[in-house]
C-alpha positions as CSV (number, residue, x, y, z in Angstrom):
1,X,67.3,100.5,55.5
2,X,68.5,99.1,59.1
3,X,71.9,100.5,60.7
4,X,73.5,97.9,62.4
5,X,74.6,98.8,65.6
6,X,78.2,97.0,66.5
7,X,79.4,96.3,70.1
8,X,83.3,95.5,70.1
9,X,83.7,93.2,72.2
10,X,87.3,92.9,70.9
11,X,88.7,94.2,67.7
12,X,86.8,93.6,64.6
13,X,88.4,93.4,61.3
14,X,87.6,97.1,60.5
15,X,88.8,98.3,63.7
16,X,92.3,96.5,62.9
17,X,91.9,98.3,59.3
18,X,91.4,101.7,61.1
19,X,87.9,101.8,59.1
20,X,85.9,103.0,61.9
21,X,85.7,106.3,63.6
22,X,84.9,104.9,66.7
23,X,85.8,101.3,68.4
24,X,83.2,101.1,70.8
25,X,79.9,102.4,68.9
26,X,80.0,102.0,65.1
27,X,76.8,102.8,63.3
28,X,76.5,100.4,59.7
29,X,74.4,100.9,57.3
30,X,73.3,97.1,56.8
31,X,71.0,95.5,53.9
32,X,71.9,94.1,50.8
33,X,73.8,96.5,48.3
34,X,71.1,98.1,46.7
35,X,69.5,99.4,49.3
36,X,73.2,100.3,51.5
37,X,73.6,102.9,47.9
38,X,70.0,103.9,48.5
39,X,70.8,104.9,51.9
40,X,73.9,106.5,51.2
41,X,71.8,109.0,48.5
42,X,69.5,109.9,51.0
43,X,72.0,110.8,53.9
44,X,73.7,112.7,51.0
45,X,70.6,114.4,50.2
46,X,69.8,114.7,53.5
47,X,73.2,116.4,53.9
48,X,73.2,118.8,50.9
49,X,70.0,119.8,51.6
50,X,70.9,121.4,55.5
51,X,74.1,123.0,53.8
52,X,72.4,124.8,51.1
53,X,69.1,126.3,53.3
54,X,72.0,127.3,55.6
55,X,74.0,128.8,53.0
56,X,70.6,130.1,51.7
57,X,69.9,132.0,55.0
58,X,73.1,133.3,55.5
59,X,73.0,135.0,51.9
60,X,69.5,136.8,53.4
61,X,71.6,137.6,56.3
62,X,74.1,139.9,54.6
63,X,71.1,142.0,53.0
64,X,69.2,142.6,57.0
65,X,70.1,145.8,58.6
66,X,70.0,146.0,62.2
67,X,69.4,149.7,61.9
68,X,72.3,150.4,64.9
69,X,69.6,148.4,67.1
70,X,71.5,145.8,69.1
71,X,69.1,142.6,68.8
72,X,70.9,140.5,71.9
73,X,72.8,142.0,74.7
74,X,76.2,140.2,75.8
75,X,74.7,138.6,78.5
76,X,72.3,136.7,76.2
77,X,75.8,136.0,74.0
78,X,77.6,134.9,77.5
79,X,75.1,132.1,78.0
80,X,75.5,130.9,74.2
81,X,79.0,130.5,74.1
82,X,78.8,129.0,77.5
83,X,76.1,126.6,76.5
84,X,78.2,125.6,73.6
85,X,81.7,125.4,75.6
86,X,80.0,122.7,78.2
87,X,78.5,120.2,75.1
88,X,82.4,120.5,73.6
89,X,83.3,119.1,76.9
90,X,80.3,116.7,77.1
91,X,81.1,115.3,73.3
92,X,84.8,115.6,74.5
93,X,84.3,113.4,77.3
94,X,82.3,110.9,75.0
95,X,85.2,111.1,73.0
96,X,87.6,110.0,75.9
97,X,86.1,107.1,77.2
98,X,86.6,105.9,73.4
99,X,90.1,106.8,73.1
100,X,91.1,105.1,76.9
101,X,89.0,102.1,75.3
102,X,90.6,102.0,71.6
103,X,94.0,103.8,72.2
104,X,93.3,104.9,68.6
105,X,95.2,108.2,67.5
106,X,92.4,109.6,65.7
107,X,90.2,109.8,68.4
108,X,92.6,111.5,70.5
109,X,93.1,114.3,68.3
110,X,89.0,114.1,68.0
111,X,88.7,114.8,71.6
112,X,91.7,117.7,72.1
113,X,89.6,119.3,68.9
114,X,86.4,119.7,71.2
115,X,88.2,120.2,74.4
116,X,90.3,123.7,72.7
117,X,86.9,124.9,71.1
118,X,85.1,124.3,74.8
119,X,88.6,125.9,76.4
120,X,88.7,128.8,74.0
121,X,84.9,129.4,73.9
122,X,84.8,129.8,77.5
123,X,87.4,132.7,77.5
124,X,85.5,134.2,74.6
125,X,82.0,134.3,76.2
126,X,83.6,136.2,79.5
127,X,86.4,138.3,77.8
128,X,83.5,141.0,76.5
129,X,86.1,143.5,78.6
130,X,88.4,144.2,75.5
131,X,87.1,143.8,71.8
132,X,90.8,142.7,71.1
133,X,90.4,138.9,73.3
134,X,86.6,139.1,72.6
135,X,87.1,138.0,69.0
136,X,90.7,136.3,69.2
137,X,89.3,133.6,71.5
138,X,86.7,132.7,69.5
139,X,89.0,133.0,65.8
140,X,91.6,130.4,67.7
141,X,88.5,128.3,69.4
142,X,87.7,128.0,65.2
143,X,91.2,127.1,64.0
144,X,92.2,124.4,66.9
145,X,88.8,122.7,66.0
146,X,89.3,122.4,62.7
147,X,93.1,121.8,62.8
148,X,92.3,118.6,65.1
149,X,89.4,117.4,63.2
150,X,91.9,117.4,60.0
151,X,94.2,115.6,62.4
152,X,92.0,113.3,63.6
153,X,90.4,112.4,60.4
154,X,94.1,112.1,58.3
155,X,94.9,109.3,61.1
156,X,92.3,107.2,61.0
157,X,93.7,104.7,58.9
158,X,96.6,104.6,61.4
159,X,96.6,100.8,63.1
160,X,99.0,101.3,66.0
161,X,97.6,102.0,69.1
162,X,98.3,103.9,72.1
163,X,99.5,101.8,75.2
164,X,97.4,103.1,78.5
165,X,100.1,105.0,79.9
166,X,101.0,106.9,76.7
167,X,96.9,108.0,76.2
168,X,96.7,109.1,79.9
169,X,100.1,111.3,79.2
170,X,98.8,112.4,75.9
171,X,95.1,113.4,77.3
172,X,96.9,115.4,80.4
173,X,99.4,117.1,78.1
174,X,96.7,117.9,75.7
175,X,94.2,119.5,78.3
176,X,97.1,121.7,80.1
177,X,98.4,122.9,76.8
178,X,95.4,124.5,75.3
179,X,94.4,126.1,78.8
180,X,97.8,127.4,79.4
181,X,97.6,128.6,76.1
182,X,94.6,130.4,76.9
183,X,95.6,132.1,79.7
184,X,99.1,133.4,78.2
185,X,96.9,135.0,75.3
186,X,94.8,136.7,78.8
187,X,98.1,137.9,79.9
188,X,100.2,138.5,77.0
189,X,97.4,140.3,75.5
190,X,99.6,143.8,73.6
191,X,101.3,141.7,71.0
192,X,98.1,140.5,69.6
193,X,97.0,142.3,66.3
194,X,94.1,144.2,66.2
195,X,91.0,141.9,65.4
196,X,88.5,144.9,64.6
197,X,89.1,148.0,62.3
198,X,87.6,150.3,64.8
199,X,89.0,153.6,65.9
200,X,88.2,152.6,69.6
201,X,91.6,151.2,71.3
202,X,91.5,147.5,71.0
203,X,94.0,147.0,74.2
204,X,92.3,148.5,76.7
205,X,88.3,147.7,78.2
206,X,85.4,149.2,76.4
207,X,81.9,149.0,76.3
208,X,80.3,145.8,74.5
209,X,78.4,145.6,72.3
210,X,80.5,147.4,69.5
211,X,79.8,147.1,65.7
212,X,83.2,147.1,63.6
213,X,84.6,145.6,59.9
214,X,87.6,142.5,61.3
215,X,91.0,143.2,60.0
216,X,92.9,141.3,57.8
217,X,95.0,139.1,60.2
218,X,91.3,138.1,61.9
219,X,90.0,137.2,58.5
220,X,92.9,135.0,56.8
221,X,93.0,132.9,60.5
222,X,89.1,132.0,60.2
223,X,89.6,131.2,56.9
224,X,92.0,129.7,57.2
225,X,90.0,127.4,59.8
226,X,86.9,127.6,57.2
227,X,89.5,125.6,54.7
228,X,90.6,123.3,57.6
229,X,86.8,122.4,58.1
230,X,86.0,122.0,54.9
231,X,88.9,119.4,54.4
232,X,87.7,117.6,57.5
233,X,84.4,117.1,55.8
234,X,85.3,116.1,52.9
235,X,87.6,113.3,54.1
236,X,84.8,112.0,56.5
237,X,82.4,112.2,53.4
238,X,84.7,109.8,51.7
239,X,85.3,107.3,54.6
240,X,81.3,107.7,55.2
241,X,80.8,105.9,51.4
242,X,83.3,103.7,52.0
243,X,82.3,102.2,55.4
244,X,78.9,103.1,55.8
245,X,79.6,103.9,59.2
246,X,76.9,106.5,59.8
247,X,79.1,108.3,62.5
248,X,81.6,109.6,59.8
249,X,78.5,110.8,57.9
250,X,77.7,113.0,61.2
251,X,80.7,114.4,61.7
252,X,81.5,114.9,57.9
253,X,78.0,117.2,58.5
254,X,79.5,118.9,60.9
255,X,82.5,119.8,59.9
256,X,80.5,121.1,57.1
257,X,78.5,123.7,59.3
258,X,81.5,124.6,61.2
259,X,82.8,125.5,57.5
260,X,79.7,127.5,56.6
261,X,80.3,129.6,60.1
262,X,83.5,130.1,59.8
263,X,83.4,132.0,56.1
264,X,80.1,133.6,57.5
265,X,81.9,134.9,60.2
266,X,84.8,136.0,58.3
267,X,82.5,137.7,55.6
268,X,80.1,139.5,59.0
269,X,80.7,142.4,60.8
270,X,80.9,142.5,64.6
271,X,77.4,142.4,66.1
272,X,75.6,142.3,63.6
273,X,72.3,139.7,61.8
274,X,74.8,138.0,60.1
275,X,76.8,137.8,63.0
276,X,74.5,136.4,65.1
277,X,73.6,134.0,62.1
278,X,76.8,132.2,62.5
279,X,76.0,131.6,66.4
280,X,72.7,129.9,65.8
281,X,74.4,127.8,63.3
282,X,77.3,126.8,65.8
283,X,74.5,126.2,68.5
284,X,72.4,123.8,65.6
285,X,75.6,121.8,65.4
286,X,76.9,121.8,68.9
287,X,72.8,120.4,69.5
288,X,73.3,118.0,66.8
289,X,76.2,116.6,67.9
290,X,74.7,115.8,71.5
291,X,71.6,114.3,70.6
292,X,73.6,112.1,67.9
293,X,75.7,110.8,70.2
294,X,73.7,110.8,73.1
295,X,71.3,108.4,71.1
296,X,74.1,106.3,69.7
297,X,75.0,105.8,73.8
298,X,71.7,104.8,74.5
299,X,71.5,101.9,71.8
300,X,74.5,101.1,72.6
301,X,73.9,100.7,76.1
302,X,70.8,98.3,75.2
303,X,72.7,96.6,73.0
304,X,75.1,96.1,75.9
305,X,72.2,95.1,78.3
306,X,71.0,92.9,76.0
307,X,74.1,91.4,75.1
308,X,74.5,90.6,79.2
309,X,71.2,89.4,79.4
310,X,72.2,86.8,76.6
311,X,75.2,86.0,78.1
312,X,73.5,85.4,81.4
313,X,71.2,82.8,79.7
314,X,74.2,81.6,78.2
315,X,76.3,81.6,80.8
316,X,73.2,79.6,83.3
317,X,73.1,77.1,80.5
318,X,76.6,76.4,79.7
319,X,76.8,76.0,84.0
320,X,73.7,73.3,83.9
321,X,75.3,71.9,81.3
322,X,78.6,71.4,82.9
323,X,76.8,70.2,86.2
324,X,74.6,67.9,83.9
325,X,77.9,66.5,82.4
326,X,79.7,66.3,86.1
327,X,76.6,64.1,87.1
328,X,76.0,62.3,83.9
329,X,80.4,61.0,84.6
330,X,79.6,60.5,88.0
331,X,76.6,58.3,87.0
332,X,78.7,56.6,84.5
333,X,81.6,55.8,86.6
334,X,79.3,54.7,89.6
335,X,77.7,52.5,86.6
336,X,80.9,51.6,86.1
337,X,82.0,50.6,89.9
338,X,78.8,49.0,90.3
339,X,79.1,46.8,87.4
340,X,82.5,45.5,88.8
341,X,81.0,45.1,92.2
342,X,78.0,42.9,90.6
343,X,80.4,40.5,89.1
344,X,82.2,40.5,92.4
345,X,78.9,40.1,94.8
346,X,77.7,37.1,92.4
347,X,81.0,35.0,93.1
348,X,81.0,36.0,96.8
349,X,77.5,35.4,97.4
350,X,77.9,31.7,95.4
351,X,80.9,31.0,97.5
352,X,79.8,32.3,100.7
353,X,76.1,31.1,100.3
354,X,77.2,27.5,100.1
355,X,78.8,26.9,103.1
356,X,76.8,29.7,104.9
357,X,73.9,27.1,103.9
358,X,76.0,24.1,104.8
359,X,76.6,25.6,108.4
360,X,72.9,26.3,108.9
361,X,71.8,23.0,108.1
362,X,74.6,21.7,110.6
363,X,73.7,23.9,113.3
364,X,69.8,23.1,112.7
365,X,70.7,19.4,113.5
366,X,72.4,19.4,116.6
367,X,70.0,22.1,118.1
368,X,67.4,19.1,117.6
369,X,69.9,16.8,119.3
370,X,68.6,16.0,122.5
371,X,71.2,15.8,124.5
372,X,72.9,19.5,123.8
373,X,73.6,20.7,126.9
374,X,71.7,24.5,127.7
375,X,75.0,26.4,127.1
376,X,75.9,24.5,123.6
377,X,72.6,25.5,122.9
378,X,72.6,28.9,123.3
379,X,75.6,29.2,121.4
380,X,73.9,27.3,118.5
381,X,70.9,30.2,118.8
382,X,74.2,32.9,119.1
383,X,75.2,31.4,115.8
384,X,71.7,30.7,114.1
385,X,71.0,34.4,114.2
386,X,74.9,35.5,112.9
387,X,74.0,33.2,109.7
388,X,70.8,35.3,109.4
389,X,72.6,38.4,109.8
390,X,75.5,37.2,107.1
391,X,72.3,36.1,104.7
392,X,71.0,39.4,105.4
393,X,73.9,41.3,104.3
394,X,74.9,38.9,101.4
395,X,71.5,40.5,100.2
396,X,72.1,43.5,100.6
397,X,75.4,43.4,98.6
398,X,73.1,42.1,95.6
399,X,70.8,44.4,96.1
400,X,72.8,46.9,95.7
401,X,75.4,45.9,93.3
402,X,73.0,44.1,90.9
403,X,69.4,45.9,90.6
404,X,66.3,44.2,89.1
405,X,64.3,46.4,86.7
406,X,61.1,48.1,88.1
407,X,57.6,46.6,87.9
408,X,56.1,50.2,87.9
409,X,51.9,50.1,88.5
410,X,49.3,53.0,89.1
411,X,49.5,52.4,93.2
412,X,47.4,53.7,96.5
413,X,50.5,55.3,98.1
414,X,49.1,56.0,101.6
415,X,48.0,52.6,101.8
416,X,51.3,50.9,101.0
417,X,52.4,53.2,103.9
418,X,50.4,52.3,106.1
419,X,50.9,48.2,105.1
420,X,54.6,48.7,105.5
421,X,54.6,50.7,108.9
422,X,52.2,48.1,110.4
423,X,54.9,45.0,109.3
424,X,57.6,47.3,110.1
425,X,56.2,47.2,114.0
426,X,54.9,43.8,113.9
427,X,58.7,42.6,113.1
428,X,60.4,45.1,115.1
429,X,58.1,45.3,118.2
430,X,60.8,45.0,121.0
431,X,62.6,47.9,119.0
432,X,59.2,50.1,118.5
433,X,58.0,50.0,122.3
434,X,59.3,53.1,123.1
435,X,58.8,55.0,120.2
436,X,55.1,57.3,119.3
437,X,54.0,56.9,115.7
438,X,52.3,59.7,113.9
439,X,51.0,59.6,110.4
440,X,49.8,62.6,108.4
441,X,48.6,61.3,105.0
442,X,47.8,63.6,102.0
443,X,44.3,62.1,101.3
444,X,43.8,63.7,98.2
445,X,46.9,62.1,96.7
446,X,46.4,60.4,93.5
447,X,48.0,57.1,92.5
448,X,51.4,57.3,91.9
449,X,53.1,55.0,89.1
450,X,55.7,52.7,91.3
451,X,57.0,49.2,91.9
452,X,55.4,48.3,95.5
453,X,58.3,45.8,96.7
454,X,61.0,48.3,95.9
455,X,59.5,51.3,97.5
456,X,58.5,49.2,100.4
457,X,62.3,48.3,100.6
458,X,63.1,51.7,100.6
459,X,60.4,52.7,103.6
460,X,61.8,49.7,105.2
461,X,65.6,50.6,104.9
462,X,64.7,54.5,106.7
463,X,62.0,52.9,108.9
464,X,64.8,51.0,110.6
465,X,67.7,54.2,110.7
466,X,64.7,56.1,112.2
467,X,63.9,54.0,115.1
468,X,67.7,52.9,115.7
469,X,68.3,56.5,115.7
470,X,66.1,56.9,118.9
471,X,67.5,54.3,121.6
472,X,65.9,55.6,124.6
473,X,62.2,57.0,123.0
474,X,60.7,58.8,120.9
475,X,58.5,60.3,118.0
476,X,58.2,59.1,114.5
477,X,56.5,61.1,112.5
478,X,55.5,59.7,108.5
479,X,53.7,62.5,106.2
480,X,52.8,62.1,102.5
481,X,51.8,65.3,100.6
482,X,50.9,66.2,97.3
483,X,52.5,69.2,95.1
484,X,53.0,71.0,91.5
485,X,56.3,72.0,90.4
486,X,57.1,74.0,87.5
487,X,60.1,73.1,85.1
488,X,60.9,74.9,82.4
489,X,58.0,76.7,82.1
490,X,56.2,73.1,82.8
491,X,54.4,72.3,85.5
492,X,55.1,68.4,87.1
493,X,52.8,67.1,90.0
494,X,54.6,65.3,92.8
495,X,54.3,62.9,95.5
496,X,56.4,63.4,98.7
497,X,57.2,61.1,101.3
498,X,58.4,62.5,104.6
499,X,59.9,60.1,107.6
500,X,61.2,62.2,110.3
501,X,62.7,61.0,113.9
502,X,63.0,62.9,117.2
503,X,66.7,61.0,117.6
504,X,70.2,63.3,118.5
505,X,70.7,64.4,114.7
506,X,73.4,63.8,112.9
507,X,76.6,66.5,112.2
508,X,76.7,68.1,108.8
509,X,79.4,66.3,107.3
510,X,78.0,62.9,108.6
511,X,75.1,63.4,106.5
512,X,76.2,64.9,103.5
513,X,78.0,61.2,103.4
514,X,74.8,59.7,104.2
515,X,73.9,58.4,100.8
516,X,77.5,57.1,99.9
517,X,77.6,53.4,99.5
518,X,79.1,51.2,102.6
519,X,79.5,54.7,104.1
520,X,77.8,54.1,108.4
521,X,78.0,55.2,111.8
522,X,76.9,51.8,113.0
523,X,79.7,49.2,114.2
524,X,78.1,46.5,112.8
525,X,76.2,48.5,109.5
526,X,76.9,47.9,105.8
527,X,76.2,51.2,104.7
528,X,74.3,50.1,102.0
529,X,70.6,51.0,103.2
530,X,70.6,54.7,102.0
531,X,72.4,54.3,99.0
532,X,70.1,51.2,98.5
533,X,66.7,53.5,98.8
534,X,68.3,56.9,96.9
535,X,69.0,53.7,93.7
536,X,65.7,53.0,94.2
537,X,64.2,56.6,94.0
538,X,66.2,57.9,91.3
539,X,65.2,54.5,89.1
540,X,61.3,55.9,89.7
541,X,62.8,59.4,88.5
542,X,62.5,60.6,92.0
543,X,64.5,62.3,94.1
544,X,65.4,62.0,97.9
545,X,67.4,64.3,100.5
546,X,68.3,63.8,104.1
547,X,68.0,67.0,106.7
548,X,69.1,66.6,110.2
549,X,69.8,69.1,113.3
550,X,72.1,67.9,115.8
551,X,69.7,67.4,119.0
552,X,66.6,67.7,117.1
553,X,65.9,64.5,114.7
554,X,66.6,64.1,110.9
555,X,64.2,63.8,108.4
556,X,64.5,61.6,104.8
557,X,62.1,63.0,101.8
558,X,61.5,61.5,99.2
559,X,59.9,62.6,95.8
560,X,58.1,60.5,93.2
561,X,56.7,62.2,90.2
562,X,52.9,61.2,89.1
563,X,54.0,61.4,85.9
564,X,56.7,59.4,84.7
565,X,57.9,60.9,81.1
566,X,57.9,64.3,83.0
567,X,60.1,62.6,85.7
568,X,62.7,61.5,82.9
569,X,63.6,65.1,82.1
570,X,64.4,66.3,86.1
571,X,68.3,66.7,85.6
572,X,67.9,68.9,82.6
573,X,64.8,71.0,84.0
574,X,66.8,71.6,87.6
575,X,65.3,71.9,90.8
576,X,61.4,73.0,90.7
577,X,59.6,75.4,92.7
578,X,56.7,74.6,94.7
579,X,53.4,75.9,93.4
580,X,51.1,74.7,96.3
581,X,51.7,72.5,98.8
């Protein structure tokens, strides 16, 4: 048989139905119906069987004679009382922290029953100056317990609760009221009735220990608090079957015990075996109590660190998966905008392209004229390289706005590198003059699956930014590497492609816009490169990012997967984390 152990995160239905002894730790028997009745039998068993050894033993009590031989001094009987006063405060204070949680009524009265028992025990383990207080304190320590437990226990079907201010008023006003009371029984002590029938004067000090019968008055008030007990139990017993919340079944024991005491201590005289019977009982229950509810703070603080582990993971998902939805609409509307733009660059580019070509084929004709003067002529080579430049950017445009699917094939990655760098200089010598190459190549890098003329676009289109980037000299540096990631408990290998200039840098903000489309510093730029080469990456299920320190270069990485299927899963695995490098 399991017991269920319930956080309230809110108010269940039982805790609206004032089912449950406690809001915040409730202890179910769970399992289908036979085996909940099963359990219940045995926890009654369980229970009957403690009550009747106890009741046993305290029968064998009655027939021991302590032959005038005092078996503990009241030094020994200081520290008992004192030991059980602090765990009434200890289970009071558990108590508390569920009252200021539930504002339930029941539990309030719960915790002032344990707080007047640890109040009144106190005064009874140091009062052993006059025989009078010494018994009073703990007969009035008996009948505040049980009075509040009946309290509590008769209000725990009530569904209102307390609002914060009226439980902090009611906790205050509780705790000054049963010390005050305490100390005006210290000081008003003459108009108490005699508690022993001694001849020894019960108003003034004596010596302790002191054997004597208790008089009638002390009797009928631990009764009294016996019946009160006895009550309590009961009641709990009853919500216990109808619940199976375990916690009314350890308190229903309790109470139970505290009724056995009480008659015992009713039925004993004053120092003697019996006597001291009744304190090992009240110590069995007081230890009881504290392990039972120290162990139900425990579970229920793993249940509550498991719970926030949970909601962690929950909480890390639900925030990939908002981020994963952000991008995926981001995707979509630039899907969306690029769409629009295609229709619009194919109609341009027709009706641009036509008389673009029209004006080229002019211009080719009268530079062959051979009587253009050296001027007209230069002006002719001033507009030859413009239609170039409009042709060039027409291209662009369609590049951009209209993408053609990848031709993806196993490929030698350093060595379409080193074919495009080579090109790239041949075509931009004048630009390159002044600039120092360095290559690093990973030559351990296996073939990476990729379409050559895109990815050469893209080394092209960063190639150029790089050496425009460095006017007056400098070094460009071009590394490849190879790396493992892991993703979701995956591991992905990794090509990485890493161009890096020794130009001015760029400002933060400038380059967090670095990838947006006809986004550029240039006066005469499209801004259509980067965006141009991170379409291109993200189409091979790469990645690429752009780092740059003002006065010390920038540098463009790119990342290809090796393995493409792998690759197609990146958004939802999030970033990886290097394993080697």
């Amino acid at each position: 048989m399991a017991v269920h152990t319930a956080l309230a995160g809110g108010d269940t239905d039982d805790d609206r139905k004032g089912e449950s002894l406690f809001s915040n730790i409730v202890f179910r028997l769970n399992g289908p119906d036979s085996e909940i009745a099963r359990a219940r039998e045995k926890f009654c068993w369980f229970s009957g069987t403690i009550l009747g050894l106890v009741f046993l033993l305290s029968i064998c009590s009655q027939f021991i004679s302590a032959n005038n031989i005092f078996w503990i001094d009241t030094s020994v009987h200081s520290l008992i009382e004192s030991y059980c006063g602090i765990i009434s405060f200890i289970i009071a204070y558990i108590i508390y922290r569920e009252y200021r949680s539930s504002g339930r009524r029941s539990n309030l009265f719960l915790f002032l029953g344990f707080v007047s028992m640890g109040i009144f025990d106190f005064f009874h383990a140091y009062s052993n100056h006059c025989i009078t207080l010494f018994v009073w304190f703990h007969t009035l320590s008996a009948f505040s317990g049980g009075a509040y437990f009946l309290w509590s226990v008769l209000s725990v079907k009530r569904t209102a609760k307390d609002p914060p201010w009226l439980r902090r008023l009611f906790v205050c006003s509780g705790v000054t009221l049963n010390i005050a009371a305490a100390i005006a029984l210290w000081r008003l002590l003459p108009p108490l009735p005699q508690a022993v029938t001694t001849a020894a004067l019960h108003h003034v000090p004596v010596d302790i220990p002191i054997k004597g019968e208790f008089t009638a008055s002390t009797i009928t008030v631990n009764i009294l608090a016996a019946l009160f007990f006895l009550a309590s139990g009961l009641f709990f017993l009853r919500y216990f079957k109808a619940t199976n919340d375990v916690l009314f079944h350890t308190f229903s024991l309790s109470a139970f015990l505290f009724f056995e005491s009480e008659l015992l201590f009713a039925l004993s005289r004053l120092w003697d075996p019996s006597w001291w019977y009744w304190h090992a009982i009240k110590l069995i229950i007081y230890v009881g109590l504290v392990i039972g509810l120290s162990h139900g703070l425990s579970r229920t603080f793993n249940e509550l660190r498991e719970s926030r582990q949970k909601l962690a993971g929950a909480l890390g998902e639900l925030q990939h998966a908002y981020a994963h939805l952000r991008d995926t609409q981001e995707e979509l509307l630039e899907s969306e905008k690029l769409a629009s733009i295609g229709k619009l660059a194919a109609t341009v580019a027709h009706e641009i392209r036509n008389p673009l070509g029209a004006i080229n084929n002019s211009i080719g004709i009268f530079k062959r004229h051979s009587r253009l003067a050296g001027d007209d002529r230069e002006l002719m080579d001033i507009v030859d390289r413009e239609i170039v430049r409009l042709n060039k950017i027409i291209s662009d445009f369609l590049n951009f706005a209209r993408p053609s699917p990848l031709e993806k094939r196993p490929t030698d990655l350093n060595r379409l590198i080193e074919e495009t760098v080579a090109l790239f200089l041949v075509d931009n010598g004048g630009g390159t003059s002044s600039v120092r190459l360095n290559k690093y190549l990973d030559r351990e890098l296996p073939e990476v699956p990729l379409d050559r003329d895109a990815l050469g676009q893209c080394l092209w289109n960063v190639l150029i930014n790089s050496v425009q980037a460095m006017q007056e000299g400098g070094t460009l540096t071009v590394k490849t590497r190879y790396f493992v990631t892991r993703r979701n408990g995956a591991s992905s290998e990794e090509a990485a492609i890493v161009i890096s200039d020794s130009g001015p840098g760029i400002p933060e903000a400038t380059a967090l816009k670095a990838f947006q489309p006809f986004f550029s510093t240039k006066a005469r730029g499209t801004g259509l490169g980067l965006s141009i080469v991170q379409r291109i990456v993200r189409q091979h299920g790469g990645e690429v990012s752009l780092r740059s320190v003002v006065g010390k270069g920038t540098q463009v990485e790119i990342t290809l997967p090796l393995d493409h299927d792998v690759s197609l899963k990146r958004e939802e695995a999030g970033d990886g984390v290097p394993l080697n490098r």
